[in-house]
C-alpha positions as CSV (number, residue, x, y, z in Angstrom):
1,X,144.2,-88.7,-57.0
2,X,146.4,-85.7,-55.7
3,X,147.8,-85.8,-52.5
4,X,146.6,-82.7,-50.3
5,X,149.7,-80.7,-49.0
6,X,149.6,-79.9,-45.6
7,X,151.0,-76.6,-44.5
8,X,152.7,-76.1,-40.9
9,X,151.8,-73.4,-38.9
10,X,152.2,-70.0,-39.0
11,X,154.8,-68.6,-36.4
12,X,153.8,-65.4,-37.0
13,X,153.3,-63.8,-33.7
14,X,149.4,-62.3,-33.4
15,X,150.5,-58.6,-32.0
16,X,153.6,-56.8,-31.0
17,X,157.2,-56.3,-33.7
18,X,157.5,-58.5,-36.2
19,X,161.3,-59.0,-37.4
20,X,161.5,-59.0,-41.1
21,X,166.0,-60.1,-40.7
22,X,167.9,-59.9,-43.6
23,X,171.2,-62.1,-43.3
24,X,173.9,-59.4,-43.4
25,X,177.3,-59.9,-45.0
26,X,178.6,-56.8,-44.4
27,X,178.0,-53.1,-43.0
28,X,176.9,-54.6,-40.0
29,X,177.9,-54.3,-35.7
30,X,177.2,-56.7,-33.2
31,X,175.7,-54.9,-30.2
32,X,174.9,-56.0,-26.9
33,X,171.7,-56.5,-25.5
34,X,173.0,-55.2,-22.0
35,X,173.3,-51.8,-24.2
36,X,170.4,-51.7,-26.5
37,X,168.0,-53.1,-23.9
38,X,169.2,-51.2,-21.1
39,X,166.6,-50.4,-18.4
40,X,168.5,-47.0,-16.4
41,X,169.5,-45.1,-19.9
42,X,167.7,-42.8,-22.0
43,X,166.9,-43.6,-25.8
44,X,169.6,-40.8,-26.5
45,X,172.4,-42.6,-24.5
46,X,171.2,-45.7,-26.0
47,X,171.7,-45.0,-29.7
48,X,174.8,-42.9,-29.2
49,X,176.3,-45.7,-27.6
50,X,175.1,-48.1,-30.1
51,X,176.7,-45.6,-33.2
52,X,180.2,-45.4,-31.2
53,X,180.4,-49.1,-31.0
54,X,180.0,-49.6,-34.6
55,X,182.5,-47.0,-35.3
56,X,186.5,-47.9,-36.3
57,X,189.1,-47.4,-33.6
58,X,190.6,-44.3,-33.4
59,X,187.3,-42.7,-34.8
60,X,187.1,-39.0,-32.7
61,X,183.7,-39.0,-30.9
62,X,184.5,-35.4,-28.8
63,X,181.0,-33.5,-28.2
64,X,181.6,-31.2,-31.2
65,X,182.0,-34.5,-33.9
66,X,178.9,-36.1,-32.8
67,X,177.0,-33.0,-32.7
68,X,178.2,-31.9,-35.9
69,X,176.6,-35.5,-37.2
70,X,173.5,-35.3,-35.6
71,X,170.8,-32.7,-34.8
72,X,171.0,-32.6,-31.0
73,X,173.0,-29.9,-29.3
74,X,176.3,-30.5,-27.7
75,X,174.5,-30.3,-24.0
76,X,172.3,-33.0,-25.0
77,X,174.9,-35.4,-26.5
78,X,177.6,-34.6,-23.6
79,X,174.7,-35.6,-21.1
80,X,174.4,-38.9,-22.9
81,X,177.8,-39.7,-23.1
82,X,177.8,-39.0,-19.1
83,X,175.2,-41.7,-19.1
84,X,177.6,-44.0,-20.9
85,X,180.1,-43.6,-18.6
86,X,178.6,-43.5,-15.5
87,X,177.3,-47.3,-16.6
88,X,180.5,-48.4,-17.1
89,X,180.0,-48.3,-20.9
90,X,182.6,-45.9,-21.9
91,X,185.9,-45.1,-19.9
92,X,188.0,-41.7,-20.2
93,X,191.8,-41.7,-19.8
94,X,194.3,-38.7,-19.9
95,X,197.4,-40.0,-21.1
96,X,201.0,-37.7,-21.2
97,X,203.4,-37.8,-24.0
98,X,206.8,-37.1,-24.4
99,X,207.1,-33.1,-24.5
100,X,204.1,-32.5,-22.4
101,X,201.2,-33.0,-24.4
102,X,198.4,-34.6,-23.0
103,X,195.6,-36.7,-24.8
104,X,192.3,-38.4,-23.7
105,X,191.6,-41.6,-25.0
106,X,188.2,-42.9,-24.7
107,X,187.4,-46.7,-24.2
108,X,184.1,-48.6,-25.1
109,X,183.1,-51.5,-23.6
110,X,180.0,-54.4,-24.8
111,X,180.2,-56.0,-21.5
112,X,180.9,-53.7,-18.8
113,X,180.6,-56.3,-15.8
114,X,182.4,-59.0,-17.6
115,X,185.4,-56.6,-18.1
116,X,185.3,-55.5,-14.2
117,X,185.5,-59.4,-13.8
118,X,188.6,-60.1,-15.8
119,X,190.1,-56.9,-14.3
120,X,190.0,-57.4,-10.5
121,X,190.7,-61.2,-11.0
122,X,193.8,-59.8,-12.4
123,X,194.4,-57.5,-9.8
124,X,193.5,-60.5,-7.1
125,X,196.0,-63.3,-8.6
126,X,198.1,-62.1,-10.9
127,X,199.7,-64.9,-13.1
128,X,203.6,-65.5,-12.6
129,X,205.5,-66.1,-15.6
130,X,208.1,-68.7,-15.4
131,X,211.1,-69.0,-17.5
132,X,211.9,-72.5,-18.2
133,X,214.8,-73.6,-17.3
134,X,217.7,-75.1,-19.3
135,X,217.4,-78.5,-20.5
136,X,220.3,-80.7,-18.8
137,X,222.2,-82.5,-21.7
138,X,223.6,-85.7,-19.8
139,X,227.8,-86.0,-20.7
140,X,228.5,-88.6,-23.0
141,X,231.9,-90.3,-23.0
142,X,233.8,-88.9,-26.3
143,X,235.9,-92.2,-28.0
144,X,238.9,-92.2,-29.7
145,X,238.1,-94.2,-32.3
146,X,235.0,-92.7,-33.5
147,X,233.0,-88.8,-33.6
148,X,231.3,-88.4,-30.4
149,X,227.8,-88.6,-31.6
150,X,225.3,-85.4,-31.4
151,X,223.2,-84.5,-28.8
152,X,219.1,-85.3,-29.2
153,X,217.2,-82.5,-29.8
154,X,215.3,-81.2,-26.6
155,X,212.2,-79.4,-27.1
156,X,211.4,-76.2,-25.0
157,X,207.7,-75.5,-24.5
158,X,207.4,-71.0,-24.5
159,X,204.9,-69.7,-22.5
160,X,201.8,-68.3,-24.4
161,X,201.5,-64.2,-24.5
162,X,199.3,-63.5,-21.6
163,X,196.0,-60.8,-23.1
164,X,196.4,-57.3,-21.5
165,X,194.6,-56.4,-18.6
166,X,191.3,-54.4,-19.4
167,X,190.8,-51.3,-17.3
168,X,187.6,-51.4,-15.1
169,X,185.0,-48.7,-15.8
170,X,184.8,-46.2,-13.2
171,X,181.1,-47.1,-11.8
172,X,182.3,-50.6,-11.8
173,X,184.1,-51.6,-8.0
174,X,186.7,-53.8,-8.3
175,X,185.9,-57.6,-7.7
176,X,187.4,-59.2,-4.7
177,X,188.4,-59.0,-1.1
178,X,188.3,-55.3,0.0
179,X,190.2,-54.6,3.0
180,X,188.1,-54.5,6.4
181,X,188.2,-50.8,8.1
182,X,189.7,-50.9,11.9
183,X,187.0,-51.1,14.1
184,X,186.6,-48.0,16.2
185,X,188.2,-47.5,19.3
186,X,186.1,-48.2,22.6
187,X,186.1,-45.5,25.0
188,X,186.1,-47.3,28.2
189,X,186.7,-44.7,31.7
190,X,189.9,-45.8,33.6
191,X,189.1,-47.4,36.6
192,X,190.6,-44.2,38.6
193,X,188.2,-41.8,37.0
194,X,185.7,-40.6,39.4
195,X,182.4,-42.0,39.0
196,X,179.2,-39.4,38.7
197,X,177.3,-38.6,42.4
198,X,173.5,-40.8,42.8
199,X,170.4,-39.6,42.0
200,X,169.0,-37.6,44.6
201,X,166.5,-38.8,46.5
202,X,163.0,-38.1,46.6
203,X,161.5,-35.4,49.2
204,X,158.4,-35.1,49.9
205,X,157.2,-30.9,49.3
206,X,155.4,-30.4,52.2
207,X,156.8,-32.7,55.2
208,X,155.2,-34.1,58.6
209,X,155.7,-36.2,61.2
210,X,152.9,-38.3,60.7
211,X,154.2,-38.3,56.9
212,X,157.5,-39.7,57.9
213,X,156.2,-41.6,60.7
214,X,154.0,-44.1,58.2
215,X,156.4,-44.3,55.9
216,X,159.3,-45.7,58.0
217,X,156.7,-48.1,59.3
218,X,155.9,-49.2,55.6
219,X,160.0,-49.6,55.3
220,X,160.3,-51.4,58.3
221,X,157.2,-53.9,57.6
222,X,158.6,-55.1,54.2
223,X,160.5,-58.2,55.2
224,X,156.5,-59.4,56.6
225,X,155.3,-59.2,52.8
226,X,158.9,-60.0,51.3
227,X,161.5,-62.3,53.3
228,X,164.2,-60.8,51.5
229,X,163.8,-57.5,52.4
230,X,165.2,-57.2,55.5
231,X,166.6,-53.3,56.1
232,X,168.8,-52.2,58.9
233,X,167.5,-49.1,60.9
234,X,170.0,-47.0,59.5
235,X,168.6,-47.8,55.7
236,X,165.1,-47.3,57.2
237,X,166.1,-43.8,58.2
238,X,167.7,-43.0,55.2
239,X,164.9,-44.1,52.4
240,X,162.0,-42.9,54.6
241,X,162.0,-39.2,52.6
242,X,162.0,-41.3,49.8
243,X,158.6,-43.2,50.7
244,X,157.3,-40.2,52.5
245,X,157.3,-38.7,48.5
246,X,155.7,-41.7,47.4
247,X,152.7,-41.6,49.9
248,X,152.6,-37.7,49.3
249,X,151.8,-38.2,45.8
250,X,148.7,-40.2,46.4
251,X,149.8,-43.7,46.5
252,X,148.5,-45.9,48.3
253,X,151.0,-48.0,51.2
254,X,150.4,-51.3,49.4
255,X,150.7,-49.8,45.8
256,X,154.2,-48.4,47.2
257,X,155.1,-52.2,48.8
258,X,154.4,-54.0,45.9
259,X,156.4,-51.5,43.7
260,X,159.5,-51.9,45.9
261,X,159.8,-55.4,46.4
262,X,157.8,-57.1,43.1
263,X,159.9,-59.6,41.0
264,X,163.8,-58.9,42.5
265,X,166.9,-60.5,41.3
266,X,168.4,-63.7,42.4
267,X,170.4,-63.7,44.7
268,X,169.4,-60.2,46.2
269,X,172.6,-59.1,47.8
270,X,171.7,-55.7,48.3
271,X,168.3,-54.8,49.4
272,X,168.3,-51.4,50.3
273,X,170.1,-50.0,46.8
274,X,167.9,-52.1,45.1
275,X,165.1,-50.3,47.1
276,X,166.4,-46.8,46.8
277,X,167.1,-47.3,43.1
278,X,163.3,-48.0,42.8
279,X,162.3,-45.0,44.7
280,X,163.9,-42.8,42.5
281,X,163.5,-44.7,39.0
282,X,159.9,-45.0,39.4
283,X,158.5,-42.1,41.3
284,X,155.2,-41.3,40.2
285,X,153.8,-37.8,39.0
286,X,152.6,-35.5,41.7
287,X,148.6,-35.5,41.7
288,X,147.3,-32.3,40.4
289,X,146.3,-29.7,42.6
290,X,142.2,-29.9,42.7
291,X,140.4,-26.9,40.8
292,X,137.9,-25.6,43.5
293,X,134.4,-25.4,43.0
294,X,132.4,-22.5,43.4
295,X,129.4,-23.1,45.7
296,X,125.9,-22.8,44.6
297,X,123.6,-20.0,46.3
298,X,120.2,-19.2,45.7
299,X,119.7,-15.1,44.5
300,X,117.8,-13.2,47.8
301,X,115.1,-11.0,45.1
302,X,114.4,-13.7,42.4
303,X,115.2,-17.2,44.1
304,X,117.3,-18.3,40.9
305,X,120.6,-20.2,41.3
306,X,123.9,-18.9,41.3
307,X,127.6,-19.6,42.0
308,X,129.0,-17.3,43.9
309,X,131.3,-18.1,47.2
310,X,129.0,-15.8,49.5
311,X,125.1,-16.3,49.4
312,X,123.4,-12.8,48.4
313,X,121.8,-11.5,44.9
314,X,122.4,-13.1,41.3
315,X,124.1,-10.7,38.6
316,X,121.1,-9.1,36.9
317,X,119.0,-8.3,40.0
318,X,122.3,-6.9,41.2
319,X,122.5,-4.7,38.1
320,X,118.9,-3.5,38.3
321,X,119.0,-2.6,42.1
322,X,122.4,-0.3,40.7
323,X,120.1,1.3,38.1
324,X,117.1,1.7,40.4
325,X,119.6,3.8,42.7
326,X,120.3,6.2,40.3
327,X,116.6,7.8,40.8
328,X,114.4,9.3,38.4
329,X,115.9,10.7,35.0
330,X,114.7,13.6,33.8
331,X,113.8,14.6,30.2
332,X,114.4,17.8,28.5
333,X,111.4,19.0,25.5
C-alpha cells in the first residue's frame, strides 16, 4: 500500500507583494531600509538615493549627470538630492587644492545616525595613542673566559591603526554634552533707587459730611467685629475718603467691613496698610447712573395713555387740533 505524502503548508501570504528573490551573485547593492523605507522623503529622493549608493566611488553625480540619465529635469533631481541631504544621507564638502582650485566632494551615508554616533563619540573622548616604551634589557656580567651570551628576544606589541573619523551629516547634531548658555542676568533695583509713590486713594465724587461722618464711624468700629484691627485716630482720618468711596458706590457698611478685615495674615503687624491696600485694590465699580422714566399721563380729548413729563393731549389729537386750526381749504374748479 502507498504511503500518502503529506504536504506542509503554504506560506504564501493571501494578499499584499509577494517576493519572488533570486539569490544574487553579482550586480547587486545592499541598501538600507532606513533609505528605501523612509517615511519624510519623496519616491524621487528615495530612488535617487538608492542609484547613488550602488554607484562606484568617485562616480560624478552633479545635477547635469543624473539628469542626463534620467527623464526628470535638473530642478526636480536637485530638489531630491536637497532631500538627501537635509536627512543626513548625503554630505557636501568644498575642499582647496594646491594652486587654488576648489572641488566638492560629496559623501553618502547607509546609516546616517549611526555615523553621527561614531562621530561625536570621537569628538567627546578621543583615543590617546601611546608609544610603548623601550623594553629594559637587564646587564649581564660579560666573562673572560667565554662570549657573553645574547640577549632574549623581547616582543613589542604596535598599536592597531585607529579607522578615520566619519564626518556628521549636517541635519545630524552632534552627540554629547552641549555646553549650558549663561543664565541671564537678574535685574534687581539698588537699594538706593527711589521706590515708585502709592496708589492714590480713593475719593468719593460728590462729598458730605454725613458721607464722611459714617464712614469714619465704620473705621473706627472695626476692632468690635475684628480684634486685630485696631486703628489710631490719625489712620481713621486718613482712610475715611477711602470708605466714604466705598459707601458712595452703593455698598453696603457690612459688605465694606467684611471686605476689609476678612481672612488677614498672621501675625498682622500692620493694620492700617493692610487696610488701605484693600481700599484701593478692591474698589468696586461706580453704580450706574439710573435712566429716568418718563411718567404716564392720560390724553385730555381721547383719554388714551401717554408718556410725556407734563399731563396734556397725546401726539395724534395734538396733530389734528394743528390741522383743524388751519380752517377751511378751499378748492379751485
Amino acid at each position: 500500500m502507498d504511503t500518502q505524502q503529506v504536504s506542509a503548508p503554504s506560506r504564501t501570504p493571501s494578499s499584499g507583494v509577494v517576493h519572488i528573490n533570486i539569490r544574487l551573485t553579482d550586480g547587486y547593492s545592499i541598501i538600507s531600509n532606513r533609505l528605501s523605507q523612509h517615511r519624510d522623503m519623496s519616491l524621487l529622493a528615495i530612488g535617487l538615493g538608492t542609484h547613488i549608493q550602488s554607484l562606484p566611488a568617485g562616480r560624478r553625480i552633479g545635477v547635469k549627470a543624473l539628469a542626463e540619465i534620467f527623464p526628470e529635469s535638473e530642478a526636480r533631481i536637485a530638489a531630491a538630492l536637497r532631500e538627501l541631504e537635509h536627512h543626513g544621507f548625503l554630505r557636501r564638502i568644498r575642499e582647496r587644492f594646491q594652486g587654488g582650485r576648489v572641488a566638492t566632494r560629496t559623501e553618502s551615508y547607509n546609516h546616517p545616525e549611526a555615523a553621527a554616533r561614531r562621530a561625536g563619540a570621537a569628538r567627546v573622548s578621543p583615543a590617546v595613542r601611546v608609544t610603548p616604551a623601550a623594553p629594559v634589557v637587564p646587564a649581564v656580567p660579560v666573562a673572560t673566559s667565554a662570549p657573553a651570551p645574547a640577549p632574549a628576544p623581547v616582543s613589542v606589541r604596535v598599536p592597531e591603526c585607529e579607522p578615520a573619523p566619519v564626518p556628521v551629516p549636517a541635519s545630524e547634531p552632534p552627540l554629547g554634552r552641549e555646553p549650558v548658555p549663561d543664565p541671564a542676568p537678574r535685574l534687581v533695583p539698588s537699594p538706593a533707587a527711589p521706590k515708585p509713590p502709592p496708589p492714590a486713594l480713593p475719593f468719593p465724587r460728590r462729598p458730605s459730611a454725613p458721607l464722611f461722618d459714617e464712614a469714619a464711624r465704620l473705621l473706627a468700629g472695626l476692632q468690635v467685629s475684628a480684634p486685630l484691627f485696631v486703628l489710631s485716630e490719625v489712620d481713621v482720618e486718613r482712610l475715611t475718603p477711602g470708605v466714604a468711596a466705598w459707601l458712595e458706590r452703593g455698598v453696603r457698611p457690612d459688605a465694606v467691613r467684611v471686605a476689609l478685615t476678612d481672612d488677614p495674615p498672621v501675625p498682622l503687624r500692620h493694620p492700617a496698610k493692610l487696610v488701605r491696600h484693600r481700599l484701593v485694590a478692591l474698589l468696586p465699580p461706580p453704580v450706574p447712573a439710573a435712566v429716568p422714566v418718563v411718567p404716564l399721563q392720560n390724553c385730555d380729548d381721547c383719554d388714551r395713555g401717554f408718556r410725556s413729563p407734563v399731563p396734556g393731549r397725546c401726539g395724534e389729537c395734538r396733530d389734528v387740533r394743528a390741522y383743524a386750526d388751519d380752517g377751511p381749504c378751499l378748492l379751485g374748479g
